[in-house]
C-alpha positions as CSV (number, residue, x, y, z in Angstrom):
1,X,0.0,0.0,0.0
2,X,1.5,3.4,-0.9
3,X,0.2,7.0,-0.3
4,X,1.1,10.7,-0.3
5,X,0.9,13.1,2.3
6,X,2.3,16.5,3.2
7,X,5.4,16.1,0.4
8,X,6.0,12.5,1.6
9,X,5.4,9.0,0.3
10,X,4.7,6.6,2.1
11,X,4.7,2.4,1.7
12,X,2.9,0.6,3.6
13,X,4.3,-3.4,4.3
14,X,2.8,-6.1,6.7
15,X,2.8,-9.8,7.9
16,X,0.5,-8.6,10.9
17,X,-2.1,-10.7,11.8
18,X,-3.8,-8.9,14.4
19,X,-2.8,-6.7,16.6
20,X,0.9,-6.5,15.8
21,X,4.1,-4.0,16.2
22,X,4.2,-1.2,13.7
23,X,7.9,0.7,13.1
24,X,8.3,4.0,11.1
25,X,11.0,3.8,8.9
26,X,12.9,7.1,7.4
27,X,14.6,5.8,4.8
28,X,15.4,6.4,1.2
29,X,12.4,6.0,-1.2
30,X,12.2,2.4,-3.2
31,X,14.1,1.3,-0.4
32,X,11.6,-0.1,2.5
33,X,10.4,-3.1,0.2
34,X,13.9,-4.5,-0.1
35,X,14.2,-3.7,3.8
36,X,10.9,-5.8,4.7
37,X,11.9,-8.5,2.5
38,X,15.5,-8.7,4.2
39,X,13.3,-8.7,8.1
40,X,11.3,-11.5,6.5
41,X,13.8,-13.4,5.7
42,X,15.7,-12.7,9.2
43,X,12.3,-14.4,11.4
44,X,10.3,-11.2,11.2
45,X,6.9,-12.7,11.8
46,X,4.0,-10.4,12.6
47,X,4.6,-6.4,12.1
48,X,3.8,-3.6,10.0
49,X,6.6,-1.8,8.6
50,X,5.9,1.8,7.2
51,X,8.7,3.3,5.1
52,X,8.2,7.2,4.8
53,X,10.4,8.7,1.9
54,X,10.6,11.6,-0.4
55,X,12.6,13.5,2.7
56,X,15.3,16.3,2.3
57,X,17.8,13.9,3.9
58,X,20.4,16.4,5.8
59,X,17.4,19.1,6.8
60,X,14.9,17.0,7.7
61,X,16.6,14.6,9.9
62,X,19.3,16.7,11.7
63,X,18.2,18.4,15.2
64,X,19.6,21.4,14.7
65,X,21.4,23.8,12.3
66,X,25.4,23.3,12.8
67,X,28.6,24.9,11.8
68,X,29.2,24.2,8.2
69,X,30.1,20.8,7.1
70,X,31.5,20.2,3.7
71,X,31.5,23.4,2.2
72,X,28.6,24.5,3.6
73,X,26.3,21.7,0.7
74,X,24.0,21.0,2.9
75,X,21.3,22.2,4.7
76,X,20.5,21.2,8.6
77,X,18.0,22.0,11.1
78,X,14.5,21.1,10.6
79,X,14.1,17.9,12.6
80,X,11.6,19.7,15.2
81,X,9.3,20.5,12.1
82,X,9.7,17.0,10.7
83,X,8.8,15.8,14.2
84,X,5.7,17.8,14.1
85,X,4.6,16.7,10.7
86,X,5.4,13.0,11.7
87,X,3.3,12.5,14.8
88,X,0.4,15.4,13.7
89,X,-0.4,14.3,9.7
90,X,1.8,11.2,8.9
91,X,1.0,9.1,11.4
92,X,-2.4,9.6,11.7
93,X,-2.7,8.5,8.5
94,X,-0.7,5.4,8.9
95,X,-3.3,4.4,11.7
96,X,-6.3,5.0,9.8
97,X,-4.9,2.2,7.4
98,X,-4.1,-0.3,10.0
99,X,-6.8,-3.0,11.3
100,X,-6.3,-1.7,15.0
101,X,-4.0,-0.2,17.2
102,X,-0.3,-1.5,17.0
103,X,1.1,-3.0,19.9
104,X,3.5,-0.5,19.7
105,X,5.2,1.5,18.0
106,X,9.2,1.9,16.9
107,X,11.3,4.1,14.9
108,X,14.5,2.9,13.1
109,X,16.6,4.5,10.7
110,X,20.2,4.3,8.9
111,X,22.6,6.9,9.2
112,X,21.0,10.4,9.3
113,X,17.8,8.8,9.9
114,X,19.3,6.8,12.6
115,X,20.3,10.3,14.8
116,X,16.9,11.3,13.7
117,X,15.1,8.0,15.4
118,X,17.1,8.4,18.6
119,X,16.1,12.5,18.7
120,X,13.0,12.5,18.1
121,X,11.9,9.9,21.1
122,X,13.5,13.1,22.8
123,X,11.1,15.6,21.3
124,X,7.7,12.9,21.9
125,X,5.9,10.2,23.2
126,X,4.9,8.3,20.4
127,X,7.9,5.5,20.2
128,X,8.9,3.1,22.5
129,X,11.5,1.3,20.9
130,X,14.5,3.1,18.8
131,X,16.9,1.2,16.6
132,X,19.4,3.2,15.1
133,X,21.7,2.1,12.8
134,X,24.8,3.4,11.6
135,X,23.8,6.6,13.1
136,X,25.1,10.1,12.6
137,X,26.1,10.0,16.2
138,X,28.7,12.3,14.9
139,X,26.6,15.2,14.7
140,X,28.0,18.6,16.7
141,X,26.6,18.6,19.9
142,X,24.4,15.1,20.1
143,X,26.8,13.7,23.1
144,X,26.4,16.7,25.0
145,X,22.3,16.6,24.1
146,X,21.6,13.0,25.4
147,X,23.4,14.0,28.5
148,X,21.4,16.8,29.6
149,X,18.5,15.8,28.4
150,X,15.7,13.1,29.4
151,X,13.4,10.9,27.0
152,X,9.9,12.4,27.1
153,X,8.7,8.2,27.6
154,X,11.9,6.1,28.6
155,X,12.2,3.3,25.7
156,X,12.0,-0.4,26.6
157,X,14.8,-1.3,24.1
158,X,17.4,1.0,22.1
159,X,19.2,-0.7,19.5
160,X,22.6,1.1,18.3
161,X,25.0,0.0,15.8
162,X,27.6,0.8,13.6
163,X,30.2,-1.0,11.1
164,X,33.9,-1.2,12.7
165,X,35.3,0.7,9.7
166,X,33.0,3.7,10.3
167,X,35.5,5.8,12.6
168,X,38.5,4.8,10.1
169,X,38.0,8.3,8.1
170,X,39.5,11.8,7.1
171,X,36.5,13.3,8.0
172,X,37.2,15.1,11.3
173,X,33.5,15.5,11.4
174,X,32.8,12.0,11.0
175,X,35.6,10.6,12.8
176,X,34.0,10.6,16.3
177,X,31.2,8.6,15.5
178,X,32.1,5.2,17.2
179,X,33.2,7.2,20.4
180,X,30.4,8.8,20.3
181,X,28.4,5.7,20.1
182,X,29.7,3.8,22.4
183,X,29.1,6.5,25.0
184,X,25.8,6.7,24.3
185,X,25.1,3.4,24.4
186,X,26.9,3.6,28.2
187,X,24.9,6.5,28.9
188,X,21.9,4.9,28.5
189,X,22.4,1.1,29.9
190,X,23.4,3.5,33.1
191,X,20.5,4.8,32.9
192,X,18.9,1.7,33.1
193,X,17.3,1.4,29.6
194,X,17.6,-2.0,28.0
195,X,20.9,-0.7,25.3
196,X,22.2,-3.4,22.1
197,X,25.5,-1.8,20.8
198,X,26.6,-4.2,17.8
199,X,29.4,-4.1,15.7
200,X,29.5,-4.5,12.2
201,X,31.9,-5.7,9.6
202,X,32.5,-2.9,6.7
203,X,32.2,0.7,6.4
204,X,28.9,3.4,6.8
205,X,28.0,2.0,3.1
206,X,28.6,-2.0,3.9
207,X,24.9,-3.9,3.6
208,X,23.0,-1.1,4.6
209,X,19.2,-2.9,4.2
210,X,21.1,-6.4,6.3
211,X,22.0,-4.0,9.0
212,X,19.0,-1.6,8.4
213,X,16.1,-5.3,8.8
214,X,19.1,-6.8,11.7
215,X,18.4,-3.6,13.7
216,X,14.2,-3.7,13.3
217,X,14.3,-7.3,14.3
218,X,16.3,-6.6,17.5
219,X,13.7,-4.4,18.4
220,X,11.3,-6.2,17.6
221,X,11.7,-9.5,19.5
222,X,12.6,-7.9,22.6
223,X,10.4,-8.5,25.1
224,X,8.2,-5.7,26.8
225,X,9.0,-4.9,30.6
């Protein structure tokens, strides 16, 4: 099932039966078919997957505007408003399509969108399980962020990862993203929230749909407290 709303497209996928979990995907559009088939594969039994594209990547999905990055290509900022559009018109919509009310509701994402799922369980209620993979943990300021800040509903399960080659670069932006991660992923099992921090093999580009359907599954199967 696919529709359009607000700018977006969104695919709709599902081996639900009932009352099953539903997890918002930000991803690249054409992309959330090949990730359902890759969770199917993995064991992924009973959930709705909705894949939301048609997103300006680095605006969209970054929390806040930051000192520039690459020649100053890129645009950041507007997760708050993306937030906003998400939980007010997307996901409405997604519900009104579903058979009944999820048994909850996740968030994943790769990369940007994987910064994006962690933030915006910051910024609302909505999700109560985050997997982000390969996230932009890099980003100016994000460390600092998750320190001072609390989750507005504390997640049952966070799922991190990243690929061991990631931190291997000449980026001095990028290069702090596995120290970042892995003090995130401290910062939260201290603060008693079940925390997965996996390792890949490869670099931010290695199997990005494996890792991407990997993360949703850990989510998934973890059992509610």
């Amino acid at each position: 099932m696919q529709f359009s709303i607000s700018g977006r497209t969104v695919d709709i996928f599902s081996s639900a039966e009932g009352i099953a979990p539903l997890v918002i995907l930000n991803t690249i559009q054409g992309e959330g078919a090949k990730i359902f088939e890759k969770c199917l594969e993995l064991g992924c039994k009973n959930f709705t997957l909705a894949a939301i594209g048609g997103l300006n990547w680095n605006h969209d999905l970054s929390p806040w505007e930051t000192p520039d990055i690459r020649n100053n290509r890129y645009s950041f900022g507007g997760a708050d408003e993306y937030i906003s559009q998400l939980t007010t018109q997307i996901m409405p919509e997604i519900l009104s399509k579903l058979p009944g009310k999820p048994e909850f509701t996740a968030i994943a994402g790769y990369s940007l969108a994987g910064l994006f799922a962690l933030y915006a369980t910051y910024r609302t209620d909505v999700f109560s399980r985050v997997a982000s993979v390969s996230g932009s943990l890099w980003f100016p300021g994000f460390t600092e962020f998750a320190q001072s800040h609390d989750f507005v509903k504390t997640p049952d399960c966070i799922y991190l990862s990243l690929g061991d080659t990631e931190a291997k670069t000449r980026d001095k932006n990028l290069a702090p993203v596995q120290k970042n991660t892995e003090f995130i992923a401290g910062l939260y099992k201290s603060r008693g929230i079940e925390t997965i921090f996996e390792l890949n093999c490869g670099n931010h580009f290695t199997d990005t749909i494996g890792r991407t359907a990997k993360g949703i599954k850990k989510i998934i199967d973890t059992v509610s407290k």
